[in-house]
PDB file of N, CA, C and O in Angstrom, chain B, residues numbered from 101:
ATOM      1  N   UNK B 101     -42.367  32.998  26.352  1.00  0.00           N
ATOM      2  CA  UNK B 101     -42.362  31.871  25.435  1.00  0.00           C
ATOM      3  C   UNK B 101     -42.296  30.558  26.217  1.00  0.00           C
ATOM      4  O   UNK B 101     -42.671  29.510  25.692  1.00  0.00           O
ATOM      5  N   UNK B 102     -41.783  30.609  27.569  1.00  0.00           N
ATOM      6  CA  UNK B 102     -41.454  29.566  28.035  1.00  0.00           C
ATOM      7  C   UNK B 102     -43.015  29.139  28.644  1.00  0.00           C
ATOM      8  O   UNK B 102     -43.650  28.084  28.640  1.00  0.00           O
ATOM      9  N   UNK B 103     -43.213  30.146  29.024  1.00  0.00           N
ATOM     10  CA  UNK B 103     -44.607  29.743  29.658  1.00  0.00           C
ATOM     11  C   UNK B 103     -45.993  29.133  28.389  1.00  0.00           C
ATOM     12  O   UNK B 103     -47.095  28.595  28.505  1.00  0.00           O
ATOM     13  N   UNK B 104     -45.502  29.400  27.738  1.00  0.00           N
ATOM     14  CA  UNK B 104     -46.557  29.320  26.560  1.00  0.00           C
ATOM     15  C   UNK B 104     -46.312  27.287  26.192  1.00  0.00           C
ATOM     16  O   UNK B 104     -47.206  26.442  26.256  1.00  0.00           O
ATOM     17  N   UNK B 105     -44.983  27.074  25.870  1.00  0.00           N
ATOM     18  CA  UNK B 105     -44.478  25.919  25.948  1.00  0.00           C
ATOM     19  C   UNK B 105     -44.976  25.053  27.083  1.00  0.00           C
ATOM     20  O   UNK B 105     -45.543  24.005  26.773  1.00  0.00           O
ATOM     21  N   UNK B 106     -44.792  25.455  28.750  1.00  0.00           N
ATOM     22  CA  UNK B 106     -45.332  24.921  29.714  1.00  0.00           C
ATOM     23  C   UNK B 106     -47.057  24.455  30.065  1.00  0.00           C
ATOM     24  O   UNK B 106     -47.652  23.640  30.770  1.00  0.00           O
ATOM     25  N   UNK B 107     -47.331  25.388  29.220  1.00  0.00           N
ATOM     26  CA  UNK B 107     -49.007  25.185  28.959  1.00  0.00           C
ATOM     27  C   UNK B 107     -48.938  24.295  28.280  1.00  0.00           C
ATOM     28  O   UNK B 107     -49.158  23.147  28.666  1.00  0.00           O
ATOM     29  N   UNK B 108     -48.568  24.657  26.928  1.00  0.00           N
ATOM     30  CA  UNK B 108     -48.918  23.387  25.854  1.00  0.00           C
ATOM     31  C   UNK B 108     -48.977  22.287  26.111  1.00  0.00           C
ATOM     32  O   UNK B 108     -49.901  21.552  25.763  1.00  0.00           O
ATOM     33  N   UNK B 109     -47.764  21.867  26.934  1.00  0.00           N
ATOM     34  CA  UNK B 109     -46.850  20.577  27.271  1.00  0.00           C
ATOM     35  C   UNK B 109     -48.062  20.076  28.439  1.00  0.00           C
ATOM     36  O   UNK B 109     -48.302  18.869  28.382  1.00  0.00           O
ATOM     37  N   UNK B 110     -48.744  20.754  29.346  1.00  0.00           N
ATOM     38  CA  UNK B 110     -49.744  20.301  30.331  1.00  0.00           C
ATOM     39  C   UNK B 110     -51.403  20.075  29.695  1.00  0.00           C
ATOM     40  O   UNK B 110     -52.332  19.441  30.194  1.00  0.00           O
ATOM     41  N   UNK B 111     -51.345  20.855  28.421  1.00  0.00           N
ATOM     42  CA  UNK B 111     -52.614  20.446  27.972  1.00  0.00           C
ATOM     43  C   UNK B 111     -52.754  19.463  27.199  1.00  0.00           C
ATOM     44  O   UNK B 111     -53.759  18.758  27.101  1.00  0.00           O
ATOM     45  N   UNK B 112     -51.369  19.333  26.389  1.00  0.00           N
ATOM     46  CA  UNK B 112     -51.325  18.001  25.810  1.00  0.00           C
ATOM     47  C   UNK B 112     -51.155  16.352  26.797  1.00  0.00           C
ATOM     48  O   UNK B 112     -51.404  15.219  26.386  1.00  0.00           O
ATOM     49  N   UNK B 113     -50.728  16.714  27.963  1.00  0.00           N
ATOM     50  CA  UNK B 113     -50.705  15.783  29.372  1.00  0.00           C
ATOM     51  C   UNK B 113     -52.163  15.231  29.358  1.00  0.00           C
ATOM     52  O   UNK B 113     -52.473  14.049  29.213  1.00  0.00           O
ATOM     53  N   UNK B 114     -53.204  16.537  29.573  1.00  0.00           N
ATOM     54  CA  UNK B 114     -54.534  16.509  30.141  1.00  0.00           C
ATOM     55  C   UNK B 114     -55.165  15.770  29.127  1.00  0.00           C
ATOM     56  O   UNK B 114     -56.048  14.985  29.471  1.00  0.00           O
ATOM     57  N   UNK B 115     -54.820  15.899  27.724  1.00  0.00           N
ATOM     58  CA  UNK B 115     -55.518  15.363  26.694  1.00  0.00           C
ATOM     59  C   UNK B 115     -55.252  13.906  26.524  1.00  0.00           C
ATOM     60  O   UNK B 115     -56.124  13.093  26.219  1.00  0.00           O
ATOM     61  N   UNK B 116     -53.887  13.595  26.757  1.00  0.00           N
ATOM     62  CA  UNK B 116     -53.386  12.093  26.909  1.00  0.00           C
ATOM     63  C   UNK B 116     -54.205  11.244  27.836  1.00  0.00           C
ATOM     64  O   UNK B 116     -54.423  10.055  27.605  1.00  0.00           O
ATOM     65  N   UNK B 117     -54.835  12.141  29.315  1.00  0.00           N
ATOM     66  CA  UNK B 117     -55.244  12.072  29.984  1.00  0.00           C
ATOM     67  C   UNK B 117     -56.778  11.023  29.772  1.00  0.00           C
ATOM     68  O   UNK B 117     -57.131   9.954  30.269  1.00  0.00           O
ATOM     69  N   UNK B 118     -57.149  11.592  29.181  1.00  0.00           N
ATOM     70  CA  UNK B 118     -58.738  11.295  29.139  1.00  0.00           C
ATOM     71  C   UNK B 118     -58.803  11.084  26.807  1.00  0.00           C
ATOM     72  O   UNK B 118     -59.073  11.861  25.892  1.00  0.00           O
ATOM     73  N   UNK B 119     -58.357   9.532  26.898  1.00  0.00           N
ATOM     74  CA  UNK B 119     -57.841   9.661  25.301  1.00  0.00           C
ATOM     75  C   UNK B 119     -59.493   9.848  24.968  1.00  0.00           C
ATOM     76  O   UNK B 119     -59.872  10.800  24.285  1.00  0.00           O
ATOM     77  N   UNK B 120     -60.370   8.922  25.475  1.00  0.00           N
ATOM     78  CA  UNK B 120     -62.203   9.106  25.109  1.00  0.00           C
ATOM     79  C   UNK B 120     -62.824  10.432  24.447  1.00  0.00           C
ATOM     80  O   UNK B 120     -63.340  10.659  23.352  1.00  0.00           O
ATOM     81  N   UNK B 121     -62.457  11.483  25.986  1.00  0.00           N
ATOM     82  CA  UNK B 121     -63.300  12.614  25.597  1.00  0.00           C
ATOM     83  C   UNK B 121     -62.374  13.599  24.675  1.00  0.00           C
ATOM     84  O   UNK B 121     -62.772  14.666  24.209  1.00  0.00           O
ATOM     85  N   UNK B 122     -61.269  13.132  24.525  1.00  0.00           N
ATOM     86  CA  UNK B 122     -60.657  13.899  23.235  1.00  0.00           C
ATOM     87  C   UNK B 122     -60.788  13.779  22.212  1.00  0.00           C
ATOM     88  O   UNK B 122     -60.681  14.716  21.420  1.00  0.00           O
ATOM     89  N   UNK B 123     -61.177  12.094  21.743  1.00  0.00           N
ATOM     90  CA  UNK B 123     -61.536  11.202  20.681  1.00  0.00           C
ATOM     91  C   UNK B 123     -62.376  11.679  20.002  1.00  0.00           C
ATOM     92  O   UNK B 123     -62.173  12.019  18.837  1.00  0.00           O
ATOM     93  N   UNK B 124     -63.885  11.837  20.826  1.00  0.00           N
ATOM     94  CA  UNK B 124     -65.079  12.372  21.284  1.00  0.00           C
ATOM     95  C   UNK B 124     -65.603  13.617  20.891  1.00  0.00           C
ATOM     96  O   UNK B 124     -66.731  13.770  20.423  1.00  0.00           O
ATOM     97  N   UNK B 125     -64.507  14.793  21.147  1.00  0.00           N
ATOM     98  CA  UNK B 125     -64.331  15.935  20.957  1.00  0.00           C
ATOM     99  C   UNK B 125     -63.957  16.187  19.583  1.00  0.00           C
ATOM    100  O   UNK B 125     -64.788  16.619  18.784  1.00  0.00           O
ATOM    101  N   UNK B 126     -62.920  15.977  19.301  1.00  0.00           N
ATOM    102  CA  UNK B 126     -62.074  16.006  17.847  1.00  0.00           C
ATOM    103  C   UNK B 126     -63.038  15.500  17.086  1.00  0.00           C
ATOM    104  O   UNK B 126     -63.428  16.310  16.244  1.00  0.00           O
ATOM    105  N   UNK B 127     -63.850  13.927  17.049  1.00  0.00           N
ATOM    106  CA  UNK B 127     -64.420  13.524  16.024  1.00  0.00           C
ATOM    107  C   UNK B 127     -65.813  14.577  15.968  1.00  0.00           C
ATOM    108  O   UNK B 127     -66.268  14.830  14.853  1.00  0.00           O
ATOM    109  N   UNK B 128     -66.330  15.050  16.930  1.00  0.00           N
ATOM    110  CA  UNK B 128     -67.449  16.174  17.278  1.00  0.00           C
ATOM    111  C   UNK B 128     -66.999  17.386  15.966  1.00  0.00           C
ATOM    112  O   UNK B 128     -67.737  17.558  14.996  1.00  0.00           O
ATOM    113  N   UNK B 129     -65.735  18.116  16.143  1.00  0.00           N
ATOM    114  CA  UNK B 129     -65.531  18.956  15.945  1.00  0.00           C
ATOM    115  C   UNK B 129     -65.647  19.091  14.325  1.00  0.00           C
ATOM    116  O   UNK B 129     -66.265  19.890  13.622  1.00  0.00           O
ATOM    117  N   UNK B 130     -64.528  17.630  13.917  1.00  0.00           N
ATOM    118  CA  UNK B 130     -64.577  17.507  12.205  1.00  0.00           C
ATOM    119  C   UNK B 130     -66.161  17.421  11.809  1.00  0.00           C
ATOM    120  O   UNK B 130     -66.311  18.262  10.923  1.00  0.00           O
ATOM    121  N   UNK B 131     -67.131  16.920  12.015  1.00  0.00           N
ATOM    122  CA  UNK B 131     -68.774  16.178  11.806  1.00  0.00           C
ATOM    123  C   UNK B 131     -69.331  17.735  11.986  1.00  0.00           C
ATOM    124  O   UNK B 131     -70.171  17.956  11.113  1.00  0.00           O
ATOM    125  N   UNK B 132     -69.116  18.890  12.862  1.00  0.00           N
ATOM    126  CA  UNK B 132     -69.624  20.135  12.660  1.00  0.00           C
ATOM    127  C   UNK B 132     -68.706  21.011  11.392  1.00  0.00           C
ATOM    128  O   UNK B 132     -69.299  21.465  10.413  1.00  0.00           O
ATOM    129  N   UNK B 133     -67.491  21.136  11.539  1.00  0.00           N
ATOM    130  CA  UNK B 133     -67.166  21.465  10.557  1.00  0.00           C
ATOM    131  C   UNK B 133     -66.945  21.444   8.850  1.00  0.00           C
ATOM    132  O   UNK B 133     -66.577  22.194   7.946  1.00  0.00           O
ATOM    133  N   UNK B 134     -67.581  19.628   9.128  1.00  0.00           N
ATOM    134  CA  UNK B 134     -67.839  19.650   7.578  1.00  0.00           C
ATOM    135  C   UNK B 134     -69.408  19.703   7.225  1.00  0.00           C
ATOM    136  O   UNK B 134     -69.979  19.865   6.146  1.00  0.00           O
ATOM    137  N   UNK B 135     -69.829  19.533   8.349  1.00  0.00           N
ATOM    138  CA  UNK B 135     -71.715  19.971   7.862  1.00  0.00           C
ATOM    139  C   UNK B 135     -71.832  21.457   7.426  1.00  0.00           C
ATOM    140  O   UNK B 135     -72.512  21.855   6.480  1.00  0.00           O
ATOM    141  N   UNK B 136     -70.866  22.424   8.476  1.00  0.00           N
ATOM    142  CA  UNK B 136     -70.701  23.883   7.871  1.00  0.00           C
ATOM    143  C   UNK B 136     -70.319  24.027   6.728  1.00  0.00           C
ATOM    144  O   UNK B 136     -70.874  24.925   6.094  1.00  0.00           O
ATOM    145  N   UNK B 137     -69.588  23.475   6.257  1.00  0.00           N
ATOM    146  CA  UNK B 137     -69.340  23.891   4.882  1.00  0.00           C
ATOM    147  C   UNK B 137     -69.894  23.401   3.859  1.00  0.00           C
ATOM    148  O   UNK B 137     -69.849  24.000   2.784  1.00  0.00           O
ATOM    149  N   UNK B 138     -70.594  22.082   4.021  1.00  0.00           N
ATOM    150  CA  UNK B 138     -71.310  21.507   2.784  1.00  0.00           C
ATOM    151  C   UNK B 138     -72.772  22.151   2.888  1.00  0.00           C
ATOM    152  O   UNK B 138     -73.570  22.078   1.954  1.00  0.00           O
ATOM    153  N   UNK B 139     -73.114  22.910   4.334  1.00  0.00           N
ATOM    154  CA  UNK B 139     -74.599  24.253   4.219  1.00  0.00           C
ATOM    155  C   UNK B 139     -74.258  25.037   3.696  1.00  0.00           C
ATOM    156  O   UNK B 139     -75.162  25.471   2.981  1.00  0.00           O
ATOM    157  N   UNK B 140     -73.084  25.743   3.563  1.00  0.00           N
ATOM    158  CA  UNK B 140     -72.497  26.863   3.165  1.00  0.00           C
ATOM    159  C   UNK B 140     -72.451  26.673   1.693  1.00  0.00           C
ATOM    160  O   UNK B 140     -73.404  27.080   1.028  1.00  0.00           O
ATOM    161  N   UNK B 141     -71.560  26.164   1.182  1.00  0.00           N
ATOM    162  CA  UNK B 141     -71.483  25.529   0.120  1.00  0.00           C
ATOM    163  C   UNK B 141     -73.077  25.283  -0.736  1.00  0.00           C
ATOM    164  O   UNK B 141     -73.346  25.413  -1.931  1.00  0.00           O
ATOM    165  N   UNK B 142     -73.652  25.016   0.040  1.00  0.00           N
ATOM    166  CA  UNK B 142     -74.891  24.839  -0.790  1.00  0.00           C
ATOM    167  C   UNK B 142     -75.913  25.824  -0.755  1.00  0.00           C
ATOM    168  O   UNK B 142     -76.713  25.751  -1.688  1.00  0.00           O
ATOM    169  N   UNK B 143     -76.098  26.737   0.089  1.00  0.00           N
ATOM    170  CA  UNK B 143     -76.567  28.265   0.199  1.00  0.00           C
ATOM    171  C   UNK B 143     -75.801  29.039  -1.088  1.00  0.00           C
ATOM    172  O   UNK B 143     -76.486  29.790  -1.783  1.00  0.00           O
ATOM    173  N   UNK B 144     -74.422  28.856  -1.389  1.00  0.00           N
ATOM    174  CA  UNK B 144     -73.695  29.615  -2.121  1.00  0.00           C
ATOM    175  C   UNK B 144     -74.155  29.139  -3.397  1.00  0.00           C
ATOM    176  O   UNK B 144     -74.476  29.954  -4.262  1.00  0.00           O
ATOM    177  N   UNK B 145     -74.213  27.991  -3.588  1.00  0.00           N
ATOM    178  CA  UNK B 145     -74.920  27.242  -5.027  1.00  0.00           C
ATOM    179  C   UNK B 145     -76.314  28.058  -5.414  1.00  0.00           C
ATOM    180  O   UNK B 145     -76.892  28.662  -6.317  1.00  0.00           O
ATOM    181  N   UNK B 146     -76.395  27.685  -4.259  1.00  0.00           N
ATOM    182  CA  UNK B 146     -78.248  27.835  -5.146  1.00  0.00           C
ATOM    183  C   UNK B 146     -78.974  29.496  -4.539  1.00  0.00           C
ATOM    184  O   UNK B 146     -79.875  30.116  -5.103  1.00  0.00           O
ATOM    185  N   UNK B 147     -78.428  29.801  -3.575  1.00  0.00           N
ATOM    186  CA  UNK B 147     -79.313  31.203  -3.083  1.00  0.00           C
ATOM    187  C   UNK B 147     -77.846  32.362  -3.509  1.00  0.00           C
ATOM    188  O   UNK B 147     -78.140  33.538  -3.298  1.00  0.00           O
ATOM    189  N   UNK B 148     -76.991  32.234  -3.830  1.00  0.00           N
ATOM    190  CA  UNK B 148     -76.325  33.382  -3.852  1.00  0.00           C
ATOM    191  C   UNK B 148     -75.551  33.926  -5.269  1.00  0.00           C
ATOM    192  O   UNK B 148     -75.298  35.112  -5.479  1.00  0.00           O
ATOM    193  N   UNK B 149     -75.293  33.033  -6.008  1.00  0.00           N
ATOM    194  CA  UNK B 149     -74.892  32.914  -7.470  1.00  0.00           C
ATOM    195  C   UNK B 149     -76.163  33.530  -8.379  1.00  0.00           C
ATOM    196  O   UNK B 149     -77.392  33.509  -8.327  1.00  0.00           O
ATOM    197  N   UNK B 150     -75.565  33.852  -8.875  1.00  0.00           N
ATOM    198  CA  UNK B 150     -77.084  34.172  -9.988  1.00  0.00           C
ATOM    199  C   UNK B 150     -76.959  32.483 -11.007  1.00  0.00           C
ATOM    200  O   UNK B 150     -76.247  31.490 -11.154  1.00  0.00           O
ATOM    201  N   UNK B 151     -78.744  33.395 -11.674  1.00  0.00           N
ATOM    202  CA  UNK B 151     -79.014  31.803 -12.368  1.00  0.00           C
ATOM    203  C   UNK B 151     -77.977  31.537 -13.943  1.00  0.00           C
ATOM    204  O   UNK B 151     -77.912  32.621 -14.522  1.00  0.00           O
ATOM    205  N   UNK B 152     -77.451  30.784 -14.474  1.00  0.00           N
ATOM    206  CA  UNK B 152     -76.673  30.893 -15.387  1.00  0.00           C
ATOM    207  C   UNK B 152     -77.872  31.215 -16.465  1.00  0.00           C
ATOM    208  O   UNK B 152     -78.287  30.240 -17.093  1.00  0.00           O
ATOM    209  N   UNK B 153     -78.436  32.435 -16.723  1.00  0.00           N
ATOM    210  CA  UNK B 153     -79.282  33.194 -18.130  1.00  0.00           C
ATOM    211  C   UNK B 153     -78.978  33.692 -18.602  1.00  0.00           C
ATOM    212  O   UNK B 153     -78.457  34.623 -17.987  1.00  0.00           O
ATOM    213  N   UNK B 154     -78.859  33.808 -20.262  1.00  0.00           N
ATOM    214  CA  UNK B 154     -78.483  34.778 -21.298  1.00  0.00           C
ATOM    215  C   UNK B 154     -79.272  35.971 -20.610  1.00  0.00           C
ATOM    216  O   UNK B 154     -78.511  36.920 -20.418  1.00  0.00           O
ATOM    217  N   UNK B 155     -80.113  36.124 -20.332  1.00  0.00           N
ATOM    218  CA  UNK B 155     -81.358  37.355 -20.262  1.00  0.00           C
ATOM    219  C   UNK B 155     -81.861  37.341 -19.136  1.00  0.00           C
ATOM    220  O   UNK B 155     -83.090  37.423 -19.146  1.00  0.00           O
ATOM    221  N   UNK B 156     -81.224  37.244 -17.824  1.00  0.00           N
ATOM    222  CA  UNK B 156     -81.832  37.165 -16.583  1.00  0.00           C
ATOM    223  C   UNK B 156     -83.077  38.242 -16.497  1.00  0.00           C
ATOM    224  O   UNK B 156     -84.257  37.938 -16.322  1.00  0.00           O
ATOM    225  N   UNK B 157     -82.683  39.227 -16.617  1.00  0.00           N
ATOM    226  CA  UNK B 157     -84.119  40.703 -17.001  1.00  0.00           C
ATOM    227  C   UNK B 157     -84.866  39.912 -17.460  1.00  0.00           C
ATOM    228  O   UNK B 157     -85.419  39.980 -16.363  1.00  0.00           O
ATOM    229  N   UNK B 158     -85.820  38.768 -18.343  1.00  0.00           N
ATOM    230  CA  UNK B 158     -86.359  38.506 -18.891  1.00  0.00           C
ATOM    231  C   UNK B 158     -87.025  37.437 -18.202  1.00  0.00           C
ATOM    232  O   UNK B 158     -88.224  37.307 -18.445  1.00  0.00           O
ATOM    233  N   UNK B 159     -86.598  36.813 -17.562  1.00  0.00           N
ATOM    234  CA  UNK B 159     -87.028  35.540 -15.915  1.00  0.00           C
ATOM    235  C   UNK B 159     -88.371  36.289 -15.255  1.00  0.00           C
ATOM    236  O   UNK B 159     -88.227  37.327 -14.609  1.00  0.00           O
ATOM    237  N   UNK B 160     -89.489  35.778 -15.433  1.00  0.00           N
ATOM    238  CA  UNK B 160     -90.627  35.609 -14.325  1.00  0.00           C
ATOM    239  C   UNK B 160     -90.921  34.586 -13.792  1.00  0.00           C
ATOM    240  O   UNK B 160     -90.273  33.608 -14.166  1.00  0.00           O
ATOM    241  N   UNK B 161     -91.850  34.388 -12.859  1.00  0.00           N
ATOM    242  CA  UNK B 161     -92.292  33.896 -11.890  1.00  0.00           C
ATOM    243  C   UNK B 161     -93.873  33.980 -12.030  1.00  0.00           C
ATOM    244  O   UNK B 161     -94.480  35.047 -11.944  1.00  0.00           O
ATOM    245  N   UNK B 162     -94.514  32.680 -12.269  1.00  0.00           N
ATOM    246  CA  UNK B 162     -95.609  32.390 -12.262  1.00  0.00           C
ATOM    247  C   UNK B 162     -96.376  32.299 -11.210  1.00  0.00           C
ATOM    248  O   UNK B 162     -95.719  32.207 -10.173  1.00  0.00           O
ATOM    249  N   UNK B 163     -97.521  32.289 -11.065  1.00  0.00           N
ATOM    250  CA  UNK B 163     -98.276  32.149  -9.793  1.00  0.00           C
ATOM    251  C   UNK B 163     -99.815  31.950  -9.490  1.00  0.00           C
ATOM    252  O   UNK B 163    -100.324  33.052  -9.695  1.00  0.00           O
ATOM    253  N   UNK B 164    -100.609  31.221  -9.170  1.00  0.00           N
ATOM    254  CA  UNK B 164    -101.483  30.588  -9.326  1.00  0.00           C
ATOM    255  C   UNK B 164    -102.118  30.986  -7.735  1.00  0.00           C
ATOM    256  O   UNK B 164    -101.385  30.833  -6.758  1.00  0.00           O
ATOM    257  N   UNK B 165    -103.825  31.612  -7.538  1.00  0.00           N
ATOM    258  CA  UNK B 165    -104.422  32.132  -6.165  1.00  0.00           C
ATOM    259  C   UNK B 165    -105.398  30.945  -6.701  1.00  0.00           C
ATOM    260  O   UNK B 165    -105.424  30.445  -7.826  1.00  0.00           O
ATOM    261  N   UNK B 166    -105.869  30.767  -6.025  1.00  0.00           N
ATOM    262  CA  UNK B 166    -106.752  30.170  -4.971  1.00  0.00           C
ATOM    263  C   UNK B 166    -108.164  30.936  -4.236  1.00  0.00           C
ATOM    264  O   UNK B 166    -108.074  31.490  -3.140  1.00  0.00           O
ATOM    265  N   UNK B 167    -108.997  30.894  -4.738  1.00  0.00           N
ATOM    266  CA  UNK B 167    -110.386  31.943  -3.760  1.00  0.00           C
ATOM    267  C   UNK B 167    -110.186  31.131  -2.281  1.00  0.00           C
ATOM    268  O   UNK B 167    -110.381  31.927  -1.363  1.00  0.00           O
ATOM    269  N   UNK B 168    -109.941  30.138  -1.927  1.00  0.00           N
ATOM    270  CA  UNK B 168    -110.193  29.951  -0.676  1.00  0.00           C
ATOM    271  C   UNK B 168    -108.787  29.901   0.465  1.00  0.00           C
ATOM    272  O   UNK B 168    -108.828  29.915   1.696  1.00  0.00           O
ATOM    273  N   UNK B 169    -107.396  29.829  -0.583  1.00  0.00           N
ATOM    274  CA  UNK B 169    -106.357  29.810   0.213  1.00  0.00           C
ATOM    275  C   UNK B 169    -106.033  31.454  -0.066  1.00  0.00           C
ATOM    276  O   UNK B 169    -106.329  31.927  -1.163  1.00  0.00           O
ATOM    277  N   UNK B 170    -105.504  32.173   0.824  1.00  0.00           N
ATOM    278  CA  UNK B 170    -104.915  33.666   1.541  1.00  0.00           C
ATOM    279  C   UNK B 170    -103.482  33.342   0.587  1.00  0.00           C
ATOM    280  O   UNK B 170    -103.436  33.971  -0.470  1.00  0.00           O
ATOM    281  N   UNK B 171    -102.546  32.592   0.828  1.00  0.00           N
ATOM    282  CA  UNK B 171    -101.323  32.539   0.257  1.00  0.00           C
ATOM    283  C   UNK B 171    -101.232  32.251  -1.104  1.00  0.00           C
ATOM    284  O   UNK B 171    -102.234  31.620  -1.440  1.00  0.00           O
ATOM    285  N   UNK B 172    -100.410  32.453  -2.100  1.00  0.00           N
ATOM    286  CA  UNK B 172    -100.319  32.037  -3.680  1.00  0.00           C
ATOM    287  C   UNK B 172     -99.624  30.965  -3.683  1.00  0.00           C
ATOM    288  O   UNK B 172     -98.874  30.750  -2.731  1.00  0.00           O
ATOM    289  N   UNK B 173     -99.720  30.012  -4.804  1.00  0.00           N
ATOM    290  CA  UNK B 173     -99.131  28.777  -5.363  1.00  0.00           C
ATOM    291  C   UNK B 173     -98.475  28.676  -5.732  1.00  0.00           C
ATOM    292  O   UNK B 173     -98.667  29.473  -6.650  1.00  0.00           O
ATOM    293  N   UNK B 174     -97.055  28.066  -6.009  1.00  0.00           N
ATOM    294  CA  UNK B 174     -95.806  28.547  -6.990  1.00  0.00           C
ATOM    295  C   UNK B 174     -96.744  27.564  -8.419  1.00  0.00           C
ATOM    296  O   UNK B 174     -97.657  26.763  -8.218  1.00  0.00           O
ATOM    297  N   UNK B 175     -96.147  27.963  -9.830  1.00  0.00           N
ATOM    298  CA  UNK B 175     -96.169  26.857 -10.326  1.00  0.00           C
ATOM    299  C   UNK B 175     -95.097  26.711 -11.618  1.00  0.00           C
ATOM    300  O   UNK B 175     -94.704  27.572 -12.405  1.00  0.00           O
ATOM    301  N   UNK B 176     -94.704  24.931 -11.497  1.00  0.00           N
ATOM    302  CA  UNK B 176     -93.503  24.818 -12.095  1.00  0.00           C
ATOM    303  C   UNK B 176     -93.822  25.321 -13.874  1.00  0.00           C
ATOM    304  O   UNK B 176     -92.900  25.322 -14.690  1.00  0.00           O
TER     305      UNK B 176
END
């Protein structure tokens, strides 16, 4: 335990150390961690929930070819 304390106490030294690249770091860290969750968050919205339908069984998908395009068209 003591040693665990002795670390701490030297990494928090090192960090006092260099206040910039801690600044730097920390503000890095929050700016990734909240982009993760507002992707996440929004994958969960829209690709993972089902759609709010009385009759989801009953939902198609339209689609519109093309003779000269290979791929199909969505259409709204």
């Amino acid at each position: 335990m003591r040693d665990l304390l002795n670390g701490l106490h030297h990494a928090v030294r090192q960090l006092k150390k260099s206040l910039g690249l801690t600044t730097i770091v920390i503000i890095t860290l929050a700016l990734a961690i909240g982009a993760n969750t507002t992707i996440f968050s929004i994958v969960d919205a829209v690709m993972l929930r089902p759609l709010p339908s009385a009759q989801p069984q009953q939902l198609v998908e339209v689609e519109r070819t093309n003779r000269g395009i290979a791929e199909p068209t969505a259409v709204a």
